[in-house]
SELO-65861 format. One record per residue: x, y, z of N, C-alpha, C in turn; residue in one letter. Coordinates in pm, whole numbers, padded with zeros to 5 digits, always signed. Example, Ala and Ser with C-alpha at 12.3 -4.5 7.8 and 13.67 -1.06 7.14 Angstrom:
+01319-00569+00780+01230-00450+00780+01320-00330+00780a +01285-00225+00708+01367-00106+00714+01290+00003+00787s 
***
This chain:
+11524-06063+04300+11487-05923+04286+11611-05839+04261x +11631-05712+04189+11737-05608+04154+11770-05590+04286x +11893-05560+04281+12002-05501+04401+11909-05390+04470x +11901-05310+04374+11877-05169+04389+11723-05140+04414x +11650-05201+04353+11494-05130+04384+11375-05266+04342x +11309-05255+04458+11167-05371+04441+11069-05291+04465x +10955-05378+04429+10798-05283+04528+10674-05316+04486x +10619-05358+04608+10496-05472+04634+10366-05431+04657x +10291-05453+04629+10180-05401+04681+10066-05514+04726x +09956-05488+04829+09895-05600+04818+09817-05462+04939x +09671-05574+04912+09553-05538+04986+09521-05624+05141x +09559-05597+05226+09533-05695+05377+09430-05634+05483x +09391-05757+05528+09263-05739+05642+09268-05771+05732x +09281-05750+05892+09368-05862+05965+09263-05884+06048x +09289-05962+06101+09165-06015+06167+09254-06102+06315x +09379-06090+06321+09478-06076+06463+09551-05983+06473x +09589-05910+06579+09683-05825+06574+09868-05874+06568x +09860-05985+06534+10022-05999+06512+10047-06143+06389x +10152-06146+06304+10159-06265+06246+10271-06252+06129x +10297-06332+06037+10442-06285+05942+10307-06272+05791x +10296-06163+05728+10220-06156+05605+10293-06195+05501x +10432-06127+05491+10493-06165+05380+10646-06196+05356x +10695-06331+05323+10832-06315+05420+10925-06381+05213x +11007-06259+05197+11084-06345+05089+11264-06348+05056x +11331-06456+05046+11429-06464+05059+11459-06593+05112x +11557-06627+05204+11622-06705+05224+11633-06692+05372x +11596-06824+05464+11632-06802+05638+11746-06785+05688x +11882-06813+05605+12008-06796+05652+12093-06701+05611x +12032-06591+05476+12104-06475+05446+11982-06311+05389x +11978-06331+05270+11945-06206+05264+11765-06229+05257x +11663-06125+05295+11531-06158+05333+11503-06048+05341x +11350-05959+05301+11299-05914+05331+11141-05961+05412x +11088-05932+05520+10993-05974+05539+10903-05849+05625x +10777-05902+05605+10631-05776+05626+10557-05858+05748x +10549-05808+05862+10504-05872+05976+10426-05752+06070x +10331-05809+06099+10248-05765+06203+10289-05800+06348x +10285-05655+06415+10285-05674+06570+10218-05557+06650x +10136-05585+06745+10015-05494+06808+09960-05410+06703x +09888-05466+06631+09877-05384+06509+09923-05298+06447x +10020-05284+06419+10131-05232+06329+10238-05290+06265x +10235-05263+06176+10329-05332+06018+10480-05275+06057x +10526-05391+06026+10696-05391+06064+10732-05466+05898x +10851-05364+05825+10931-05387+05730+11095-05412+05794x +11124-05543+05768+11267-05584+05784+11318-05615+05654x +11460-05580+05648+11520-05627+05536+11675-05650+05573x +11726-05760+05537+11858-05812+05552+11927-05780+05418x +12010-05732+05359+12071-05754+05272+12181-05865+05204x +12194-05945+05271+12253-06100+05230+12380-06122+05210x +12447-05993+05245+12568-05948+05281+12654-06035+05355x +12595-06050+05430+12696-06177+05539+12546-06227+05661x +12587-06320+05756+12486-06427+05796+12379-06367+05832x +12252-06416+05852+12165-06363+05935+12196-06314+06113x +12300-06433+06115+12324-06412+06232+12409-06332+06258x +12519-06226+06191+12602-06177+06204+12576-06045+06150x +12481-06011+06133+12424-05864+06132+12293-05809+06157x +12251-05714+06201+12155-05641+06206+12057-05603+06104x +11979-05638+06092+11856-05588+05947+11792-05443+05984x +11822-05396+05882+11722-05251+05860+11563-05269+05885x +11479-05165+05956+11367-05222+05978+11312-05053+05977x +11190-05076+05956+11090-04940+05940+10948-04999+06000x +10905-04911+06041+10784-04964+06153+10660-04817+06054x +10542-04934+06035+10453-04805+06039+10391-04748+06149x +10373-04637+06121+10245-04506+06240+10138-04500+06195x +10087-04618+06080+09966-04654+06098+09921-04766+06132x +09817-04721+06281+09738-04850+06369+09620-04934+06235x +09653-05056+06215+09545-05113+06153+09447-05192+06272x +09293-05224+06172+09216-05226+06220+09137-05275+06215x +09067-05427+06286+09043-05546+06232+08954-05541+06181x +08943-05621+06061+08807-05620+05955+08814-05508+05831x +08871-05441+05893+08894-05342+05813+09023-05359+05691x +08994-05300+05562+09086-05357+05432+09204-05217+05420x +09279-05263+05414+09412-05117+05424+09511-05162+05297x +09551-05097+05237+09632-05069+05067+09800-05028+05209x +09849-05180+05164+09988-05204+05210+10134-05145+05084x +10223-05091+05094+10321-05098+04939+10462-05080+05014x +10544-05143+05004+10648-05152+05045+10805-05172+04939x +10860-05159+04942+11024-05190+04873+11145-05100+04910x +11179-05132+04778+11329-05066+04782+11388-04957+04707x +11441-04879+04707+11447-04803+04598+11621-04715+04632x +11690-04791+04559+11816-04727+04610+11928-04767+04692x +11894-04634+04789+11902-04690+04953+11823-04699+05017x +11700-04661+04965+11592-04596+05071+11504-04723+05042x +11446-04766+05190+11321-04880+05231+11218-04788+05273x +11087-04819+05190+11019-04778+05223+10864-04859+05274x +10792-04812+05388+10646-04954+05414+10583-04788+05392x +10461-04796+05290+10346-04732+05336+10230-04793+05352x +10117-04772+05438+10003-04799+05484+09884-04644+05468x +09832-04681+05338+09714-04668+05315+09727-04505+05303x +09865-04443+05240+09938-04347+05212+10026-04286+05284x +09990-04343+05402+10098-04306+05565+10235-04394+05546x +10310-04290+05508+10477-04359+05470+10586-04332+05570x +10695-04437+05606+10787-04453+05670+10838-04485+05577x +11031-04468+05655+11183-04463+05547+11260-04516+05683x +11353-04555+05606+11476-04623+05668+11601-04587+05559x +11729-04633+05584+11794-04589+05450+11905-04705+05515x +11965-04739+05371+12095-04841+05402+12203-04739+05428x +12296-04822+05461+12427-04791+05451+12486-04742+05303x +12592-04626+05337+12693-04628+05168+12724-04745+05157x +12757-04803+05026+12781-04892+04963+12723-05048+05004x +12631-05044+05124+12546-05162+05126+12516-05267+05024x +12550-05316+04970+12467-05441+04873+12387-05495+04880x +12248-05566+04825+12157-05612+04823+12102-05722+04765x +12066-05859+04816+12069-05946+04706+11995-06021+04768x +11873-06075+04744+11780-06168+04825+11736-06252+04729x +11709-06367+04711+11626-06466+04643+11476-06446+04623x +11416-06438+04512+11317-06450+04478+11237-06550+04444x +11275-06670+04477+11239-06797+04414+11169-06840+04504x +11092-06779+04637+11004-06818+04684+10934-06718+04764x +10772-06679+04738+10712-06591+04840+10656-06649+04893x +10695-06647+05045+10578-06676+05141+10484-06604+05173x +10349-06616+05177+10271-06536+05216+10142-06610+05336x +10174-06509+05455+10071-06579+05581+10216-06606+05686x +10321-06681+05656+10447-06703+05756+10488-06853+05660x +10578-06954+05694+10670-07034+05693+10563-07148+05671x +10600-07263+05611+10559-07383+05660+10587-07453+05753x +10701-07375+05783+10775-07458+05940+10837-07343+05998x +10759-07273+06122+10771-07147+06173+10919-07150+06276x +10948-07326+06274+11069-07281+06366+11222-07274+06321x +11134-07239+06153+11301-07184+06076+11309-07036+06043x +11216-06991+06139+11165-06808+06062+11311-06778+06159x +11414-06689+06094+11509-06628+06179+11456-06516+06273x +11524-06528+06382+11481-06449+06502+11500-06281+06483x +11572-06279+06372+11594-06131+06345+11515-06080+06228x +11412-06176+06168+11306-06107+06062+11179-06058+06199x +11197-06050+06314+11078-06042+06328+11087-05978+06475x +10979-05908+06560+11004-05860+06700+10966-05963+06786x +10778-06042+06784+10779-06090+06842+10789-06229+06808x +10725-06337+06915+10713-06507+06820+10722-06485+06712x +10728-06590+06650+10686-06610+06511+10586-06678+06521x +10443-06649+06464+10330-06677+06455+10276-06653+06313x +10205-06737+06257+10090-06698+06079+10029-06609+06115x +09996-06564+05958+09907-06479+05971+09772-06510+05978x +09667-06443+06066+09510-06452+06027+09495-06319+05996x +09390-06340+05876+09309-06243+05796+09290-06262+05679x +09293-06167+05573+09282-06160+05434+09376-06127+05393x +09408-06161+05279+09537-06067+05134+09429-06099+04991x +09478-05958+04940+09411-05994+04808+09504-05873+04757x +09524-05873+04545+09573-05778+04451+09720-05763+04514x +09788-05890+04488+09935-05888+04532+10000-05853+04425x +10107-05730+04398+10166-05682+04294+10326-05698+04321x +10403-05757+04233+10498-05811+04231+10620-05739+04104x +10636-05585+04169+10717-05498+04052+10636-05484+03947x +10507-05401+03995+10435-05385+03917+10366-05511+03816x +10366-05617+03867+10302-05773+03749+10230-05788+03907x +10099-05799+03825+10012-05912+03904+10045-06017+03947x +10000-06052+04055+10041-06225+04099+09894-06300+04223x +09818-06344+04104+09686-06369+04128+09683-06482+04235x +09642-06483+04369+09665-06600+04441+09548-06717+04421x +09618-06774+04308+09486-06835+04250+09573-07000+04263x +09506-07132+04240+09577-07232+04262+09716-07220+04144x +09698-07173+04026+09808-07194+03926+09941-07134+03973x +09922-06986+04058+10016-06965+04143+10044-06965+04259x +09994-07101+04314+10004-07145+04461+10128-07244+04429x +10217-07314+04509+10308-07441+04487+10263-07527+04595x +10236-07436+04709+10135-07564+04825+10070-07440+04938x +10006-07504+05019+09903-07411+05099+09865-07480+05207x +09821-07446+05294+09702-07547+05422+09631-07406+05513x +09508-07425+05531+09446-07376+05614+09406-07254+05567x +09407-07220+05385+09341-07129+05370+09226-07109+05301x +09114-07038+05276+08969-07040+05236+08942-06873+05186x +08869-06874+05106+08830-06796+05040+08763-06637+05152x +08848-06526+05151+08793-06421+05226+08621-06381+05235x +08588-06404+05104+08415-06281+05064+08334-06374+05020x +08375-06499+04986+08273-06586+04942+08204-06597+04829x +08258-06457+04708+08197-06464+04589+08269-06600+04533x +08217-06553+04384+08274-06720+04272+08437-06699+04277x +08441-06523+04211+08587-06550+04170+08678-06474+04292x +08664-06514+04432+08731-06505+04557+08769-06343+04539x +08906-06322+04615+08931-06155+04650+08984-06146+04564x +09045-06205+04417+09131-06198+04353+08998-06119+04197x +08950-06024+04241+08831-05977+04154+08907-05941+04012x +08771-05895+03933+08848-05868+03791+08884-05743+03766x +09065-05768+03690+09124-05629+03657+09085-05528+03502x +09141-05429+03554+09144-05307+03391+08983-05299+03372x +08908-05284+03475+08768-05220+03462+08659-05324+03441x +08700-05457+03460+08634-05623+03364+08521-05599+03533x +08398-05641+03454+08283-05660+03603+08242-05826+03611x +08257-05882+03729+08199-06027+03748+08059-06074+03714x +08037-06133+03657+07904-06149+03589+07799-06245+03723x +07666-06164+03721+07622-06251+03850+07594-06353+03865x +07607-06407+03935+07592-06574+03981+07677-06658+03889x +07819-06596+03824+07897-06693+03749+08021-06684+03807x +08168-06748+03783+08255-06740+03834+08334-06691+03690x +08276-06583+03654+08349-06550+03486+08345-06352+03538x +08446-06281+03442+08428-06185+03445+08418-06114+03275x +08352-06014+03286+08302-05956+03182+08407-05843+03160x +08467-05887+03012+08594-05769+03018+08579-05644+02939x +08657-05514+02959+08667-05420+02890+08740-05436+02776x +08698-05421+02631+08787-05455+02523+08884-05298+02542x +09041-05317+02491+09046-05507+02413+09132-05613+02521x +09066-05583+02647+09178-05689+02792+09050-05829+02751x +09143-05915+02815+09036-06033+02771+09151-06150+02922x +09101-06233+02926+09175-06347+02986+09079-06406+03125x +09093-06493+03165+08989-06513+03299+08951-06415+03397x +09075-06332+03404+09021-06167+03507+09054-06057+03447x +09061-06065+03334+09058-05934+03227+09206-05894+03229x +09280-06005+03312+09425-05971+03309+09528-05950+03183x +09476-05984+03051+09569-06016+02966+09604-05891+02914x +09677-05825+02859+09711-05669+02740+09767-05745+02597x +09671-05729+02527+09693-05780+02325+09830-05681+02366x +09932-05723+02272+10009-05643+02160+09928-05477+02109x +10004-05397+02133+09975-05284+02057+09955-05303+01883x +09937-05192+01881+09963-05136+01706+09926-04983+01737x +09957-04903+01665+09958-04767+01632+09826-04714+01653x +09700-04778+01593+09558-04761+01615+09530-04761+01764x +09580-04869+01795+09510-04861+01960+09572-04802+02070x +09710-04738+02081+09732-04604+02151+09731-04485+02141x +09627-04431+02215+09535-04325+02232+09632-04196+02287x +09560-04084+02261+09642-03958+02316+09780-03938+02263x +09788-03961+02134+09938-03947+02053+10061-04092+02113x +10033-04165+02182+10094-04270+02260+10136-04332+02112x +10267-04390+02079+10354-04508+02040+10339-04593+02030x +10343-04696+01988+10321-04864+01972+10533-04861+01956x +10566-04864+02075+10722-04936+02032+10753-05092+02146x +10750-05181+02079+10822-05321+02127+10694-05349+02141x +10573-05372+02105+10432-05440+02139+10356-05351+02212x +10437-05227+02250+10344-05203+02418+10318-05047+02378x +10241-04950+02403+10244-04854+02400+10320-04768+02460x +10382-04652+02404+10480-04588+02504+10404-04437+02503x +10380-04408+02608+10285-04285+02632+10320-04120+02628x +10265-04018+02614+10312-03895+02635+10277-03857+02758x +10387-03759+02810+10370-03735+02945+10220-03687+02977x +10129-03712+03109+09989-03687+03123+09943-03803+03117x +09957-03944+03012+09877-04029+02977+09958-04136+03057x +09858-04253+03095+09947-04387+03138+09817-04496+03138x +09825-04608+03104+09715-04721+03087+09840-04833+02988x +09766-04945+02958+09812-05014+02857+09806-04932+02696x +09696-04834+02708+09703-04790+02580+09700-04613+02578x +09745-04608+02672+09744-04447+02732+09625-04418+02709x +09514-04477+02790+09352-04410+02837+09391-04331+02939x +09454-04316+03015+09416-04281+03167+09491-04146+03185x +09442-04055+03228+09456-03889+03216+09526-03900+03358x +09618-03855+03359+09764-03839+03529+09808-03710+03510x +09810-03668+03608+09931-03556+03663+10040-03588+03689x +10128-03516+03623+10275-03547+03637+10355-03450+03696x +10375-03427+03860+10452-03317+03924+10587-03382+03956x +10568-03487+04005+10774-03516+04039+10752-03630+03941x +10830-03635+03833+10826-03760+03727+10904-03893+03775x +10918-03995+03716+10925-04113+03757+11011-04138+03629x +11113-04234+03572+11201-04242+03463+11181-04378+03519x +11187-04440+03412+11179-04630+03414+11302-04675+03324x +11373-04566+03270+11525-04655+03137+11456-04607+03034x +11322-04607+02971+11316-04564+02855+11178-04447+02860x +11242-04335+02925+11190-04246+02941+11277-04110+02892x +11212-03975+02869+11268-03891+02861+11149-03734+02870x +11224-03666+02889+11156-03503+02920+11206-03440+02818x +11156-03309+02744+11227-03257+02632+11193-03101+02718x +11278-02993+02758+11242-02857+02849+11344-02792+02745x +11212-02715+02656+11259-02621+02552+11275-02474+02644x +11376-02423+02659+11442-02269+02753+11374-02132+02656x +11415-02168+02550+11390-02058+02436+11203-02039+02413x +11124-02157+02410+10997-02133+02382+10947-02038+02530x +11001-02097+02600+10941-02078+02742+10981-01911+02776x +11056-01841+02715+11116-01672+02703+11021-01677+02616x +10997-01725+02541+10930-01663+02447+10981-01535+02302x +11127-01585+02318+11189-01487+02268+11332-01534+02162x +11385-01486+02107+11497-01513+02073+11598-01593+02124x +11633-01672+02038+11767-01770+02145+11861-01734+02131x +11858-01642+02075+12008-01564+02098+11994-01469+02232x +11864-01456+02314+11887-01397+02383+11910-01448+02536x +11945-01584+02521+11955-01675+02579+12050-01739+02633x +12038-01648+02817+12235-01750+02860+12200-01796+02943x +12260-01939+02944+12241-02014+03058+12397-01983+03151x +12400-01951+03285+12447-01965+03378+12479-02074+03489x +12345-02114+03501+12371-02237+03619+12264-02336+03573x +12288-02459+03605+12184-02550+03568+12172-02617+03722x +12040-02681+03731+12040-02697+03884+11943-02821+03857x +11986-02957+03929+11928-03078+03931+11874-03096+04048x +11764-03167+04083+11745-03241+04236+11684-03405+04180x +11727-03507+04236+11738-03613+04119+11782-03756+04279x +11675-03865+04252+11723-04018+04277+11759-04101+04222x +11825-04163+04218+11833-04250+04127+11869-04385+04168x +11846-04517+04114+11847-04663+04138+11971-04724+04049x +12044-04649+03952+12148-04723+03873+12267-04633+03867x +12382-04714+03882+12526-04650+03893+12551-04557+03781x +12525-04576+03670+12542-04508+03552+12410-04488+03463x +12435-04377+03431+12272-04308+03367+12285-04163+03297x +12233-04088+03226+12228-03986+03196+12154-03932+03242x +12155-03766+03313+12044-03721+03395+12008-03593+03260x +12120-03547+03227+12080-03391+03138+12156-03405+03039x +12094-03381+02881+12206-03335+02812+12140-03226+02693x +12228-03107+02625+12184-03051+02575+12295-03073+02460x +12287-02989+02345+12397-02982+02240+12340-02880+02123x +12419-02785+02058+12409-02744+01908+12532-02731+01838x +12514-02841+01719+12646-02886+01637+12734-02926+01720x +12900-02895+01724+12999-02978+01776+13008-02921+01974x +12937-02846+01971+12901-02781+02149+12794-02873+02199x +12865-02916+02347+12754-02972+02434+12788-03007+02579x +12653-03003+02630+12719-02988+02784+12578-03160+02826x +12677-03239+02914+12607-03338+02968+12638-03378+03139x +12537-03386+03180+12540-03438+03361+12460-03593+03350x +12545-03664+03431+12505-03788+03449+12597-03857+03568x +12577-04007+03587+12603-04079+03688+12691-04177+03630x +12837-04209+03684+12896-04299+03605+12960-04344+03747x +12983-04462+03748+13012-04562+03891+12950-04516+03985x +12858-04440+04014+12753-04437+04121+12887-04289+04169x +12918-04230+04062+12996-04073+04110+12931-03977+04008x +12920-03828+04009+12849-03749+03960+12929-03698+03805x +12895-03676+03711+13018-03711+03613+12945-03552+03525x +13044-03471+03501+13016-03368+03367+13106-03367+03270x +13008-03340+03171+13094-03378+03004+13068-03219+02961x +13148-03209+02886+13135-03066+02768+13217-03049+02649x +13164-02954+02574+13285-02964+02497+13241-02808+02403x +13330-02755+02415+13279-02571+02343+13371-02563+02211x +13363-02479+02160+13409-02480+02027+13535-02366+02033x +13513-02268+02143+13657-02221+02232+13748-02299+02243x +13756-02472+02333+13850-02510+02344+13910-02626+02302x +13789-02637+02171+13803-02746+02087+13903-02848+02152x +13814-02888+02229+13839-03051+02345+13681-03072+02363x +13713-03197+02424+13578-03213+02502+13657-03293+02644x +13539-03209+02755+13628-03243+02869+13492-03333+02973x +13568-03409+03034+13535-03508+03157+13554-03468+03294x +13467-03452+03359+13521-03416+03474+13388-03560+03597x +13468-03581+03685+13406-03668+03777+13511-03631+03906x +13402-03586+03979+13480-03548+04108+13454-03632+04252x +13581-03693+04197+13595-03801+04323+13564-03822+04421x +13547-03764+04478+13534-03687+04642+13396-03722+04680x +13282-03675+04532+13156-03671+04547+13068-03790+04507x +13014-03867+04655+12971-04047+04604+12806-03989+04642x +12746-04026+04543+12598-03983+04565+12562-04098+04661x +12526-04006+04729+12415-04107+04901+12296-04059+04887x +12207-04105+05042+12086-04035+05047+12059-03936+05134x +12204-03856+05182+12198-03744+05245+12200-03601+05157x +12160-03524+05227+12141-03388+05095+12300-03329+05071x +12291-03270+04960+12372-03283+04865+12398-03102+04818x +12524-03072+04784+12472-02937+04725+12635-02962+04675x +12591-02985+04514+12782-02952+04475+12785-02828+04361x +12842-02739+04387+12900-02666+04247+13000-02688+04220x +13031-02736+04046+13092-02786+03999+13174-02663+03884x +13292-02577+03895+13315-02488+03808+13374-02561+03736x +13290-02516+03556+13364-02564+03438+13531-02501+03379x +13621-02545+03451+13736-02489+03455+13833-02619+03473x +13923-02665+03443+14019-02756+03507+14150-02762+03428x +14272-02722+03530+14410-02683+03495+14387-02613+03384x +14477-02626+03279+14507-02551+03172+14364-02494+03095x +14228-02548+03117+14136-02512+03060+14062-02390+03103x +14008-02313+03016+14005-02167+02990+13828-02177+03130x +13863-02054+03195+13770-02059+03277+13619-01978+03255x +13600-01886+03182+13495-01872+03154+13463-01856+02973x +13458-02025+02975+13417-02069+02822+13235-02027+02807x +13192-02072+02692+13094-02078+02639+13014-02159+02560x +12951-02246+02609+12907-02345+02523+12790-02343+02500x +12723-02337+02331+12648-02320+02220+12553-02399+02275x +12417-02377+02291+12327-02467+02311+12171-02402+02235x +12146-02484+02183+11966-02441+02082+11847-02447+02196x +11868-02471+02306+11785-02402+02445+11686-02534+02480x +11741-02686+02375+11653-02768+02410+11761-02835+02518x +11691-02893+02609+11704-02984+02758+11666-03102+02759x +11704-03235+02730+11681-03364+02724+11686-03398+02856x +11622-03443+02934+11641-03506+03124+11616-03605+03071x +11713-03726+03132+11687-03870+03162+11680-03912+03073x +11739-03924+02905+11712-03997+02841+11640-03915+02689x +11630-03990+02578+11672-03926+02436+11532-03966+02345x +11445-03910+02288+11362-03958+02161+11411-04097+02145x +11319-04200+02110+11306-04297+02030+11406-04269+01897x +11396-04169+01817+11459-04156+01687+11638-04101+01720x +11668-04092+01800+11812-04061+01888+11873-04150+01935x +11987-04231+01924+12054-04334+01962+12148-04272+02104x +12176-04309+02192+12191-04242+02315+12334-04234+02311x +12387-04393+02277+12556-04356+02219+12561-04248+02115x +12527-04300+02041+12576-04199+01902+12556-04040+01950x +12429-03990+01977+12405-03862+02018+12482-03789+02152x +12564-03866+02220+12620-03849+02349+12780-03877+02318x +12842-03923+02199+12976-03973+02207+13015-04077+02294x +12934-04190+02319+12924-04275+02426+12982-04242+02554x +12958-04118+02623+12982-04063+02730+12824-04099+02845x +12733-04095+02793+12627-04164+02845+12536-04244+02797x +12645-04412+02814+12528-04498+02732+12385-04562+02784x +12359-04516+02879+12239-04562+02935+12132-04415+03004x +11974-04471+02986+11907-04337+03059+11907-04361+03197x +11849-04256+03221+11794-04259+03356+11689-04354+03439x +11714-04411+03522+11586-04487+03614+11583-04400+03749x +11521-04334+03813+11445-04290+03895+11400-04169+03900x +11364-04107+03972+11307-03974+03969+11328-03842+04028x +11299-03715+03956+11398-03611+03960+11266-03494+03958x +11317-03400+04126+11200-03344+04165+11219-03159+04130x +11299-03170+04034+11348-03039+04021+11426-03001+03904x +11419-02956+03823+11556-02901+03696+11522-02764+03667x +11626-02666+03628+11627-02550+03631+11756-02497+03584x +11753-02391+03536+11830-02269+03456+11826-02165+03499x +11950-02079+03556+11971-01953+03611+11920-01974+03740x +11821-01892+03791+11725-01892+03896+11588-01960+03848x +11583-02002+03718+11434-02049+03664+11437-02242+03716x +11325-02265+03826+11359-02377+03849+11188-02481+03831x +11188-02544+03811+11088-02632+03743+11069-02723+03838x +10952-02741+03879+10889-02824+04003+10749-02946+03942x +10711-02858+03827+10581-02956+03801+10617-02973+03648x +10611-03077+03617+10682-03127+03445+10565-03167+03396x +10401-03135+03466+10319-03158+03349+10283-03135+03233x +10349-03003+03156+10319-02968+03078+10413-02987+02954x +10508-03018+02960+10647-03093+02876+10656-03210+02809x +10656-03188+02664+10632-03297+02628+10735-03430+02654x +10763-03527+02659+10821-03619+02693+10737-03798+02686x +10829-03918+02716+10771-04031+02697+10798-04121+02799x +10681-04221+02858+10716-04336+02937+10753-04253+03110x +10665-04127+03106+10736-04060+03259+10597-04046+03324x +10610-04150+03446+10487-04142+03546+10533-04063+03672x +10391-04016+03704+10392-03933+03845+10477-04042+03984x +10529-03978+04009+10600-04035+04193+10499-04105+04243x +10380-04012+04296+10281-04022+04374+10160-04143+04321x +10164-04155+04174+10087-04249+04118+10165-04428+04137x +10265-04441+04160+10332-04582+04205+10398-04614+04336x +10441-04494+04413+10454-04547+04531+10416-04400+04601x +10344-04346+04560+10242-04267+04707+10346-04165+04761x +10458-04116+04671+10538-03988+04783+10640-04079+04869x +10641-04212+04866+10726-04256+04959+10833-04300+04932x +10888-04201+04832+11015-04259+04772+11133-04136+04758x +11192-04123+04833+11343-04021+04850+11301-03864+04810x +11217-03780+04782+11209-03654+04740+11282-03536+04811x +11258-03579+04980+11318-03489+05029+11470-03533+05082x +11519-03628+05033+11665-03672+05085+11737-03727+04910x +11703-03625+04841+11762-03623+04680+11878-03564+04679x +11882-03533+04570+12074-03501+04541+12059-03353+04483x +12120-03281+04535+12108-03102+04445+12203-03155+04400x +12226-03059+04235+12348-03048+04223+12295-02937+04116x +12434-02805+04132+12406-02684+04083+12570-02680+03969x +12559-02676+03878+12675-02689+03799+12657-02498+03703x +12764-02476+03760+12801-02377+03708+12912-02314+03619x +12830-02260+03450+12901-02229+03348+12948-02136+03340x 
***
């Protein structure tokens, strides 16, 4: 799994109040594991840093009591620094350490506990180590299905089918209905495969709502998200995946002349999962002003036609964590002129550039990569922007639509840069 960010989802039923549900990694270094105790879900995570035995694992406990028989929507990972378990929208946080590292093996999920419980380390867990009893079903693995079906089993004992239909808890996806008394499901075109799991290749025809066909797959306009952008979303705190972007025109939004148009302060609130990224950039002709992340430090670029340079500034001092944040950054340094002016046509690129925009070329390779995570705020002067549904942009999902609000919003990064 990435250093920086995982996230699981799965459907559980318990039917004991204690047991290991989901344990992955390695018994002698880095591990995350999902365990039940007095009915409540315990998230541990080791980072693989040094032994099991020689450090302490981060752990987050949920405050929601589960309840036997009863089916509860589990989602848990990583994102950053921040660990997050929610239960059934009820979210808990934990946060690593600065500069923590992260590195666990993926090459095996256990699910239920161990085949041999007396290698479970004493620090994945509070109490015994005991299996799980109950149900799991719709295990999501970074967003990919992972059908617990025999093709992705490697071995098993002592488990049996939860509901007793043909095609077990592992029912059919993307809207497909089980046909009665068969072990087949009936799919929504154009998904097709034994549980309607498969997505054809795009083409241009079959993404809907102005959506893209780029690399096979559809790439959506903000509002839309499906395999072929069917599915109508609200987009209030956006979500950036690397090939995403926001376009926040200043000038349409006055409604007025862009000449009548000064920007003063620009103001970010922003997470992010990768050391280097572009968060903002604007430009007209050889003027442009850019904010982004370069070694996991806060980095501004510019360049005005006053001081015919273009200047770098990264201020050392400032290592983005997951504590709150407030930097003003004056565009001024030694010999450079302190209240410059730089030319901008009032458009706002966040996180990343059009398809038809090369990110080097358009940036002076000052930011060669976009943005991956999500940013609950951008703004000009005192004008500050909270809900980005209405902006056109591509590939940007709601917060709340993939991990439920439980991902850093209120322990983000301000940063107020002032021209």
């Amino acid at each position: 799994m990435e250093s920086s960010k995982f996230h699981i989802e799965v459907d559980v039923r318990i039917l004991s109040d204690q047991g290991v549900l989901i344990f992955i990694g390695k018994t002698t270094s880095g591990f995350v594991c999902l365990s039940l105790l007095n009915g409540l879900l315990e998230l541990r995570l080791h980072s693989g840093k040094h032994r099991v035995s020689s450090t302490l694992p981060l752990i987050v406990r949920s405050s929601k009591l589960l309840v036997k028989g009863i089916w509860n929507k589990v989602k848990f990972g990583l994102f950053g620094r921040k660990l997050y378990l929610s239960v059934d929208n009820i979210i808990n946080t934990g946060v690593l350490e600065v500069g923590q590292m992260v590195s666990i093996s993926s090459e095996n999920v256990f699910i239920g506990g161990l085949p041999d419980m007396s290698e479970f380390p004493l620090a994945a867990g509070s109490g015994l180590p005991i299996h799980y009893t109950g149900c799991i079903r719709h295990l999501y693995i970074n967003d990919n299905n992972v059908p617990l079906t025999p093709e992705n089993v490697r071995t098993a004992r002592n488990v049996v089918s939860c509901n007793g239909t043909p095609c077990g808890g592992e029912t059919c996806l993307n809207g497909g209905d089980l046909l009665a008394g068969f072990p087949h499901c009936s799919c929504v075109p154009p998904y097709y495969g034994d549980k309607c799991e498969i997505v054809p290749d795009c083409d241009e025809k079959m993404c809907k709502n102005q959506g893209r066909c780029y690399n096979s797959r559809c790439s959506c306009n903000v509002g839309w998200s499906g395999a072929f952008c069917e599915k109508e979303i609200v987009v209030k705190t956006p979500e950036f995946v690397g090939t995403s972007y926001l376009i926040i025109e200043k000038g349409r939004e006055k409604k007025r002349d862009l000449g009548d148009l000064k920007v003063t302060k620009i103001y970010l609130n922003f997470t992010t999962v990768k050391h280097d990224s572009l968060l903002m950039w604007s430009k007209k002709d050889k003027d442009f002003i850019g904010i982004g992340i370069e070694k996991g430090l806060l980095k501004l670029s510019y360049s005005s036609s006053q001081i015919n340079k273009t200047v770098v500034e990264i201020p050392f001092y400032y290592i983005l964590s997951d504590d709150q944040k407030l930097l003003d950054t004056q565009a001024k340094q030694d010999n450079i002129l302190e209240n410059i002016t730089i030319s901008t046509d009032g458009v706002f690129y966040i996180g990343g550039l059009p398809k038809n925009k090369k990110l080097m070329e358009e940036t002076n390779g000052l930011f060669p990569q976009a943005f991956e995570g999500c940013i609950e705020g951008f703004g000009t002067n005192a004008d500050i922007i909270r809900n980005f549904g209405h902006y056109e942009g591509t590939n940007v999902t709601p917060l709340e639509q993939s991990h439920e609000n439980g991902r850093m919003v209120r322990s983000a990064h301000d940063v107020i840069t002032t021209l």
